[in-house]
MARVOTI-845483 format. One record per residue: x, y, z of N, C-alpha, C in turn; residue in one letter. Coordinates in steps of 0.001 Angstrom, whole numbers, plus 524288, in hexadecimal, padded with zeros to 5 digits. Layout:
% MARVOTI-845483
XYZXYZXYZA/...
This chain:
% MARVOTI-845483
21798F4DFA603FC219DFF4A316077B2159BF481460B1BX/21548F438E60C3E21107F3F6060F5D212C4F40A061485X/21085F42D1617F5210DDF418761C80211A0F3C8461F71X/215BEF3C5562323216C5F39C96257F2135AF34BE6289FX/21196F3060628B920CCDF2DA762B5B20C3AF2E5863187X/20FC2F2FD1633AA20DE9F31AE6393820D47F35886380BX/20E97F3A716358420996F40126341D205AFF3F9663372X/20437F3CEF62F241FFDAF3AD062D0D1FC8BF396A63218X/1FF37F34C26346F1FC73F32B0638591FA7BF373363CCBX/1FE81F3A5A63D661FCE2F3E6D641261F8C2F418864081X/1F8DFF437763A1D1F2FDF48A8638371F049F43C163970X/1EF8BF3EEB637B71EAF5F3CFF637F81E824F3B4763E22X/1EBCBF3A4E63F911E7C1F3A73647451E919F3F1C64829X/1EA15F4570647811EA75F4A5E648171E31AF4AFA6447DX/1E2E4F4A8C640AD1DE71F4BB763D9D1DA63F489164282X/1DA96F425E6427A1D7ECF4037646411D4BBF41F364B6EX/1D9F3F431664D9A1D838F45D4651A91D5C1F4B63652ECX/1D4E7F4C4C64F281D44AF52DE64D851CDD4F51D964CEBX/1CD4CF4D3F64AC11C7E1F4C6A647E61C457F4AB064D2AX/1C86BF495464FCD1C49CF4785655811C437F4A9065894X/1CB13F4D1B659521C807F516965E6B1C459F571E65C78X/1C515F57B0657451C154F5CA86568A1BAE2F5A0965506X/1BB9BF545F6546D1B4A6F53BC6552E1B3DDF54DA65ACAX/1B5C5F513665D411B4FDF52916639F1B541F57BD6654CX/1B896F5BB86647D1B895F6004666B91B898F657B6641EX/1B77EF648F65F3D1B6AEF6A1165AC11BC88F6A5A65659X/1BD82F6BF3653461C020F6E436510C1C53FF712E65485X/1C30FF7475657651C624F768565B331CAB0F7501660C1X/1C9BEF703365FC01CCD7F6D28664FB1D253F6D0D664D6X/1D45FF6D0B6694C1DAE0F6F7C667791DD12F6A066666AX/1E0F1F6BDD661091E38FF683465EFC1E691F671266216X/1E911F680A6657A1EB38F62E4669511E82EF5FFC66B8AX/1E487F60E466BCD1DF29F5AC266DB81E110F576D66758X/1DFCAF59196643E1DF9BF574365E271E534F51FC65EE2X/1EB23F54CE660641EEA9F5366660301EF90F4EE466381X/1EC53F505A668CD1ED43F4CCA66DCE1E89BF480B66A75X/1E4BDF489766A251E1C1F43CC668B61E546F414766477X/1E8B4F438B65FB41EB16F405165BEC1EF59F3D3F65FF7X/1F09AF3F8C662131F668F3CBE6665A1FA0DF3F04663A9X/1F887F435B661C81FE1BF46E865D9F1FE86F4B6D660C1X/202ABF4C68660F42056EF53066620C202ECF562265E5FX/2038EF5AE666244201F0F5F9C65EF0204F7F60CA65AC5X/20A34F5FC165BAF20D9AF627F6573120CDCF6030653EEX/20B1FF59F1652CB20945F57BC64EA920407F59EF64BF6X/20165F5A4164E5A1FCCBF5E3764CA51FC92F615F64A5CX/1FF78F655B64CF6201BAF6AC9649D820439F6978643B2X/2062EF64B3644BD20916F64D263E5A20670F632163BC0X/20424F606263C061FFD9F5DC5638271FBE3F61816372FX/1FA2FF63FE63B351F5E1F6A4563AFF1F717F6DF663EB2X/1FA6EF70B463B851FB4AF759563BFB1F772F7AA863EAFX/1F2E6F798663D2B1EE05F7DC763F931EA73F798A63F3CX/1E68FF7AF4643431E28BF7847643E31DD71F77FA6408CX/1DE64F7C3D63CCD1DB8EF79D1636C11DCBCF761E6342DX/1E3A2F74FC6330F1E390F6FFE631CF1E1FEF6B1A6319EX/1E1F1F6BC3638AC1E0C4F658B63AB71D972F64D963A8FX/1D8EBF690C639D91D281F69E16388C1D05BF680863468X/1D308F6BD9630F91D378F68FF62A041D28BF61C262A5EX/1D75BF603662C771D89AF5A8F62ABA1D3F4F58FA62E45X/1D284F588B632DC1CE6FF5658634051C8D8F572662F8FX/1C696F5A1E62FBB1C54CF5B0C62BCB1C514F58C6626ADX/1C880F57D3624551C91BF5572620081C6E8F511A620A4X/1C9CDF4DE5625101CA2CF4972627521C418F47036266AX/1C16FF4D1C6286A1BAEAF4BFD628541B8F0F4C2162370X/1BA0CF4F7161FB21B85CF4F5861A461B9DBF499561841X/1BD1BF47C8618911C09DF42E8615661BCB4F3FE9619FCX/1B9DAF3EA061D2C1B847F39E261F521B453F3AC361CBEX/1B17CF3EA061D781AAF1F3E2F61AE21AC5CF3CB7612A9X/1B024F3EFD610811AFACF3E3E60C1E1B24EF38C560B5DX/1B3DBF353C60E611B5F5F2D8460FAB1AF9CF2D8060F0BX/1ADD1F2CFA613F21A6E0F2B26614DB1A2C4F2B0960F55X/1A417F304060CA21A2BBF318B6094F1A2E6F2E7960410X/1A865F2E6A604241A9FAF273B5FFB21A784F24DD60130X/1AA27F21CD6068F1A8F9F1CC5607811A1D7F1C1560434X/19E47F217F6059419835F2111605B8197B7F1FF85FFDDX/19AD1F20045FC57199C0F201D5F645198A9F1B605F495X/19BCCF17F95F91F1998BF109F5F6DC19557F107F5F735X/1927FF12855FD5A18E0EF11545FFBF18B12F0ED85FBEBX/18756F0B3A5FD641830FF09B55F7CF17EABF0ED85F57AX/17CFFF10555FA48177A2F143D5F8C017B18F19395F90AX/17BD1F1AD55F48D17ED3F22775F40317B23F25C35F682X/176A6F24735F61E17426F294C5F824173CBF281E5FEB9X/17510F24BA6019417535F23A96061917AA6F2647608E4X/17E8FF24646044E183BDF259B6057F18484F2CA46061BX/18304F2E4A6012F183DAF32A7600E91806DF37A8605C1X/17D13F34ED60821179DBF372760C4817CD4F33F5610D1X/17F97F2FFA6104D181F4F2F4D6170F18704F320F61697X/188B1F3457611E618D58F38686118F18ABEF3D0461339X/187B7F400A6117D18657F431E61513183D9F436661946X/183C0F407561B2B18262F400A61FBE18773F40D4624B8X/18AB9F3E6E6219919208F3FD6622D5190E5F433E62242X/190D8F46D161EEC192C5F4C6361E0E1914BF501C62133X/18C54F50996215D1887DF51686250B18A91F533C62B11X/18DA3F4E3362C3C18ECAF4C0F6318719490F501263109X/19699F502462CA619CF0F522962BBB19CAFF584D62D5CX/198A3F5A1062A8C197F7F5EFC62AEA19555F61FF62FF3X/19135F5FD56338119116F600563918195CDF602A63CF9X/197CFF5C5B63D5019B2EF5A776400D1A18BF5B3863FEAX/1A207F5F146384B1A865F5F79639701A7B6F650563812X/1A44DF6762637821A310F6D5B635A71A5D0F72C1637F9X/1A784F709B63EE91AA14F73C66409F1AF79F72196408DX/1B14DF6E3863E351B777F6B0F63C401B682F6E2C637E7X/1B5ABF6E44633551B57EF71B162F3B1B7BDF777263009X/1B255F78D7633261B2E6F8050633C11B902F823F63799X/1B970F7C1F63A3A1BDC4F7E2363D161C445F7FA263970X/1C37AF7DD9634141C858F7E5D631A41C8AEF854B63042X/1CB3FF8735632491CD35F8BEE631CD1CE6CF8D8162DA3X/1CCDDF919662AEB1CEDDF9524625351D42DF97D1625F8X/1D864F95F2627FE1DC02F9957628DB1DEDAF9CA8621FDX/1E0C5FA1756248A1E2DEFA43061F3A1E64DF9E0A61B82X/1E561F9E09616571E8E4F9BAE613DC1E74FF961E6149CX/1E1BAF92436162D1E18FF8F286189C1DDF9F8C7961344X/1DE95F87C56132E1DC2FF844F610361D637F8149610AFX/1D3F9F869C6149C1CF1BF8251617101CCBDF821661259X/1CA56F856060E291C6BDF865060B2B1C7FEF83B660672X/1CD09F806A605C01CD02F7BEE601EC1CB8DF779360548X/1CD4EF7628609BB1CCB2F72CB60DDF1C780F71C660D61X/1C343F74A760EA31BCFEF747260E0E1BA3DF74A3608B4X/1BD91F77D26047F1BA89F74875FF271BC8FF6E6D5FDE9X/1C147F6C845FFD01C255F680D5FD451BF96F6474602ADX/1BDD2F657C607361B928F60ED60A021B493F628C607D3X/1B336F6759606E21AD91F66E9603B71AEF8F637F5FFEEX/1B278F62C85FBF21B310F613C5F6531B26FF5B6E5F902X/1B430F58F85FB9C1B435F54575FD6E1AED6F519A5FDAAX/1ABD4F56AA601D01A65AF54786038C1A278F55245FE82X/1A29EF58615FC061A006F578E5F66C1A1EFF54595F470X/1A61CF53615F2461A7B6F4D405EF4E1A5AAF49EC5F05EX/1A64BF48055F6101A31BF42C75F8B119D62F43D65F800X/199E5F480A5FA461945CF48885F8A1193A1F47AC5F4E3X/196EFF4A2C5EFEB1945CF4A135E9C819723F44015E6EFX/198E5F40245EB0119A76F3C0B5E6DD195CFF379B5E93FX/19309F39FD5EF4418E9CF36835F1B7189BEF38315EF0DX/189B2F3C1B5ED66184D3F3EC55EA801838EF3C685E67AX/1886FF3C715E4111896EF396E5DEA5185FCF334E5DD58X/188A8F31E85E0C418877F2BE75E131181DDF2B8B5E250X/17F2FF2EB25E6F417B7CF2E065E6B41763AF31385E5FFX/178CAF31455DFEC174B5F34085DC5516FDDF38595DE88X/171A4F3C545E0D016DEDF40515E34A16B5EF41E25DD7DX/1675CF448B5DEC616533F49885DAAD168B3F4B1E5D7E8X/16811F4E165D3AD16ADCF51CB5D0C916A27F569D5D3E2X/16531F58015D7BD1665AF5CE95D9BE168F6F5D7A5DD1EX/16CB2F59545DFEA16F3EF59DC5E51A173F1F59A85E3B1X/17829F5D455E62217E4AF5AAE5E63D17FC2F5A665EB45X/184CEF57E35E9F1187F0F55695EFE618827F59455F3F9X/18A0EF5D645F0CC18AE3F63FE5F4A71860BF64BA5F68EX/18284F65215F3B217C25F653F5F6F017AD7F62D05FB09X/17A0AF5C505FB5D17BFFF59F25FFFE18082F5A63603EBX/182DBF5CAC60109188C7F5E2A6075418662F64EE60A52X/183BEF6828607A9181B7F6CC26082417D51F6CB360CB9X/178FEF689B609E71759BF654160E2E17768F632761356X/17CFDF6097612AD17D18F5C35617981804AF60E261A4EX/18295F64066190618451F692361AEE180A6F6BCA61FE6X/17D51F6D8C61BA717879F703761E2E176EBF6D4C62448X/173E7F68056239A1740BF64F36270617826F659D62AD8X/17C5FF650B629151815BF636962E8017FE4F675A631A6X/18012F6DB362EAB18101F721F631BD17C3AF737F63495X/177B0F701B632951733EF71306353B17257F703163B07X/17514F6CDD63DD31772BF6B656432616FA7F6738644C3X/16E57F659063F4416BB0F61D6640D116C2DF5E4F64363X/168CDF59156477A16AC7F548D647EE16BCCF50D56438DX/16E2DF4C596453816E8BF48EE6438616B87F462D64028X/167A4F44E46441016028F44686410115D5CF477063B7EX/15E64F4C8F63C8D15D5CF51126389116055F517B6337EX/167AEF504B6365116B34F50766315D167DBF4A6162BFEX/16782F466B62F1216738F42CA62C9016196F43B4628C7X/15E20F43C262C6F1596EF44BD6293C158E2F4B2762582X/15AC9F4EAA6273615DEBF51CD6218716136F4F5561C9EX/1642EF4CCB61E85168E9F4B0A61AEC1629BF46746168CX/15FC0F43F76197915CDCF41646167715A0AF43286130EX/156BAF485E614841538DF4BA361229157F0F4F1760D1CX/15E05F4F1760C3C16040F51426085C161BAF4CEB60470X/1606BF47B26078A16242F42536047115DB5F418760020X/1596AF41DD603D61530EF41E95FFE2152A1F44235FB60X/1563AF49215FC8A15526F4DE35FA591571BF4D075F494X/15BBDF4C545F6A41616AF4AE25F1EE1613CF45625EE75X/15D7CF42585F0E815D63F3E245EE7615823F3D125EAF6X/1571AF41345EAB3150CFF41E25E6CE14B60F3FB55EA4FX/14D5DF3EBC5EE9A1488EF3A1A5EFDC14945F34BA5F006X/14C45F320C5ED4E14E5EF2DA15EC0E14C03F28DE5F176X/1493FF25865EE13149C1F228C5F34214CDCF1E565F6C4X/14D9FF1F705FB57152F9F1D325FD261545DF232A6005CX/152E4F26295FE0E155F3F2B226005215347F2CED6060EX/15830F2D51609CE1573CF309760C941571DF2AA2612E1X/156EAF25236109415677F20F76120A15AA8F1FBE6162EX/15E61F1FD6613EC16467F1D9061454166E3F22A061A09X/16990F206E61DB916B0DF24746200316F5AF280F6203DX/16E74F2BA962067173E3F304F61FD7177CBF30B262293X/17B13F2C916243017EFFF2EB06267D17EB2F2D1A62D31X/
């Protein structure tokens, strides 16, 4: 059965607002801030998410499903190998910045996190390995290799400056040398 369009409408500025006040204030911020910024009641809250893993989850998602949009959209791009390095360069940015949104989803007994996190990995490899694709890396590199890399990086708590000129030095790397490579900017 389809939910109702003011439900609908409700998870979706409930998810919204979730996505704003836990950038602003952590993972941890009490869901009645969450509720008061949607202009929704708590009891609406509660029904739509039940525990505060839920509403974690769907933000979340929210974030997987934007970077893997960006990710399409990058497949027109003209230069693949430009595209596929200003995707990670997203990713990059995804994995810094939502890493403690992630860890915050709770393993509760009986809980679905651990399909939840292979099917956004499955996501973020799909999108890497259909940008990879397109722009013809080595035979020695795969998509997972580059997400492993831009990994590494995120957690490295480099700057900005460092992430980029890393991310270039794995573009060089992956792209045989190619010239053009390493040109174009990341993100």
């Amino acid at each position: 059965m389809t939910p109702r369009a003011d439900a609908r409408d409700n998870r979706g500025q409930l998810v919204r607002a979730a996505r704003e006040v836990f950038a602003a204030e952590g993972s941890d911020a009490p869901l009645d801030r969450v509720a008061k910024h949607a202009g929704i009641g708590n009891a609406t809250l509660y029904r739509h998410f039940p525990r505060r893993r839920d509403l974690l989850a769907a933000v979340y998602a929210e974030e997987v499903e934007t970077l893997r949009a960006e990710g399409e959209a990058l497949l027109a791009h003209e230069d693949p190998e430009a595209a596929l390095f200003a995707w990670l360069g997203l990713f990059l940015d995804h994995v810094r910045d939502k890493r403690d949104l992630a860890l915050s989803i709770t393993d509760d007994p009986g809980s679905d996190r651990e399909a939840l996190f292979a099917h956004w990995h499955g996501v973020m490899t799909d999108t890497a390995t259909a940008l990879a694709t397109r722009a013809g890396l080595t035979d020695e590199v795969e998509a997972l290799d580059l997400l492993v890399l831009a990994t590494g990086i995120a957690l490295s708590g480099a700057e900005k400056p460092r992430t980029e000129r890393l991310l270039r030095v794995i573009r060089r790397g992956s792209t045989g040398g190619r010239a053009g490579a390493g040109q174009a900017r990341t993100g």
